[in-house]
Every structure is written in structure tokens, then in C-alpha cells.
C-alpha positions as CSV (number, residue, x, y, z in Angstrom):
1,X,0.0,0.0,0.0
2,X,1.1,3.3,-0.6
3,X,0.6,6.2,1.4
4,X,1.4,8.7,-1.6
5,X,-0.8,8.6,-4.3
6,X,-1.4,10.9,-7.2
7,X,-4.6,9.9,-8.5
8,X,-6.6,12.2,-10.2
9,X,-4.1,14.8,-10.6
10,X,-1.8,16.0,-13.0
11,X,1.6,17.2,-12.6
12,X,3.3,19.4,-15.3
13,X,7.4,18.3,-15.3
14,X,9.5,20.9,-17.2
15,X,13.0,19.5,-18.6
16,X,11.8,15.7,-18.5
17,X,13.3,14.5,-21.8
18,X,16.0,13.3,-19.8
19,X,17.6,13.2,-16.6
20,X,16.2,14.8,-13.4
21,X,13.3,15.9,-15.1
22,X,12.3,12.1,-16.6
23,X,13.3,10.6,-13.5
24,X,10.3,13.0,-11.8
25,X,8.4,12.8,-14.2
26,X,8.4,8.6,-14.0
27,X,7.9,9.1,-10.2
28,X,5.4,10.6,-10.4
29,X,3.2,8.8,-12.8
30,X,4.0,5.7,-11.0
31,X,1.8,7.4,-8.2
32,X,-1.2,7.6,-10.2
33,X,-0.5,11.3,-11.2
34,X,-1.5,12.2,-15.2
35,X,1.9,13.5,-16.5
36,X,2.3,16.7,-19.0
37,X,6.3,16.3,-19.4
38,X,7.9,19.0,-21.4
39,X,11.0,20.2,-22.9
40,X,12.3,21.9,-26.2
41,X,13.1,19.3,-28.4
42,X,10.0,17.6,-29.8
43,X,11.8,14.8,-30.7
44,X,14.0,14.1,-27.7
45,X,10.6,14.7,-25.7
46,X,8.5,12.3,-27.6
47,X,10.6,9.7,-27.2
48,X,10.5,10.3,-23.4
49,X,6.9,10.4,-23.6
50,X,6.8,7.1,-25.7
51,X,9.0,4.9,-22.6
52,X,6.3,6.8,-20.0
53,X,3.5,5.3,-22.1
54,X,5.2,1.8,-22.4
55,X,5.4,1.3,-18.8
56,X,2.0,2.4,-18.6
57,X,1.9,5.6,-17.6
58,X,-0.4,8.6,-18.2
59,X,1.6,11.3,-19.7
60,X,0.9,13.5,-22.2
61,X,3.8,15.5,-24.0
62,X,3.8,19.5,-24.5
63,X,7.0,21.0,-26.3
64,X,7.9,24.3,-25.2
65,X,10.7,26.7,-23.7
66,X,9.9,27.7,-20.4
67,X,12.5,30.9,-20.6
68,X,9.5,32.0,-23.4
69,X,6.8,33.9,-21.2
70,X,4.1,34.0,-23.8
71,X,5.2,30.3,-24.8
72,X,4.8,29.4,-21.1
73,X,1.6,30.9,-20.2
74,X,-0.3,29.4,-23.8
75,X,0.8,26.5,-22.7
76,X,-0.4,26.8,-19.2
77,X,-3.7,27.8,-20.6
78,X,-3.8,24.5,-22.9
79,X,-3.1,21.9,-19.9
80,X,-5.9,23.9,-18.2
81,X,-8.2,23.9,-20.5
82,X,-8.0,20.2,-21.0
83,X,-7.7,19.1,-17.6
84,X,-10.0,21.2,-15.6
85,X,-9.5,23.3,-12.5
86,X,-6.3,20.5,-11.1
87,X,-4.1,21.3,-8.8
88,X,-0.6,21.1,-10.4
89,X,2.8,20.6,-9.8
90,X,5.5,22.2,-11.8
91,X,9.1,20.5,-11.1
92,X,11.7,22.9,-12.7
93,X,14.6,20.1,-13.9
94,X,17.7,22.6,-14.7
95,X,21.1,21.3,-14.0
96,X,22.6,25.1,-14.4
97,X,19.8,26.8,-13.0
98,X,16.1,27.7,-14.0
99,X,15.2,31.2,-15.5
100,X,11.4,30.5,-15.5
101,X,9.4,34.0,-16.4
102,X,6.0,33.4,-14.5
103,X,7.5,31.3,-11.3
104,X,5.1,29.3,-9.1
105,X,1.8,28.7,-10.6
106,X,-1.9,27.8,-10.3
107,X,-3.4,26.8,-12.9
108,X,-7.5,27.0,-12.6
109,X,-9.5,27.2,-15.9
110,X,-12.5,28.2,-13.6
């Protein structure tokens, strides 16, 4: 039994093509949690997405630079829109550091 479970929510993992970021982003779909994993390289990110979907896990992926305000916030809209008012986790991956424009966020589409 597991005393942290995700179901029913969805997590939004920047930088999870590889590395940190995949390793979170596998964690946390292995705790019921839907995954929206994203990165800049659509290639390098679908292929992530396709091992997260082998194994059997919920992930959906969404290419995008999170250094690109406008980029970041239409993609924040999109996740919302399709998931509902969720409660979400964004898990910066950086191994240099993170230079996110819009910080911490909520998304609600309510």
C-alpha cells in the first residue's frame, strides 16, 4: 500500500526529456498522477513520452521553452483547458539553473 498517491491529478514536469526531469516525471506517474512532461526538443521529448507510455503511464507530451513567457503561459492555458480546474505541480529540472518567467503557478481554468 502506498501512502502517496497521485490519482486524479496531473503534474506538469519541465525539462523531462532526460535526466532529473524524466526521472520525476516517472515518479510521479508511477503514483497515479497524469503527466504533462515537457521540454524543447519535440523529438527528444517524444521519445520520453513514448518509454512513460510503455510502462504504462499517463503522460501527455507539450514541447515548449519555459525561458519563453508567452510560450509558457499558452501552454499553461492548454493543460488547463483540457484538464479542468487541477491542482498542479511544476518541477523545474535545470542542472545550471532555471530562469522560469512566470515562477510558481496555479493553474484553474474556472
Amino acid at each position: 500500500m502506498s501512502w502517496f498517491r497521485l490519482d486524479g491529478r496531473v503534474a506538469l514536469v519541465t525539462g523531462a526529456s532526460r535526466g532529473l526531469g524524466f526521472a520525476m516525471a516517472e515518479a510521479l506517474a508511477e503514483q497515479g498522477a497524469h503527466v504533462v512532461v515537457n521540454g524543447r526538443d519535440p523529438a527528444t521529448l517524444a521519445e520520453a513520452a513514448r518509454r512513460l507510455t510503455a510502462a504504462g503511464h499517463a503522460v501527455e507530451p507539450m514541447a515548449f521553452d519555459v525561458t519563453d513567457a508567452a510560450a509558457t503561459l499558452a501552454a499553461m492555458a492548454r493543460i488547463g483547458a483540457a484538464h479542468g480546474s487541477t491542482s498542479w505541480s511544476t518541477m523545474p529540472a535545470c542542472s545550471t539553473g532555471c530562469r522560469s518567467p512566470t515562477g510558481p503557478t496555479r493553474i484553474s481554468s474556472g
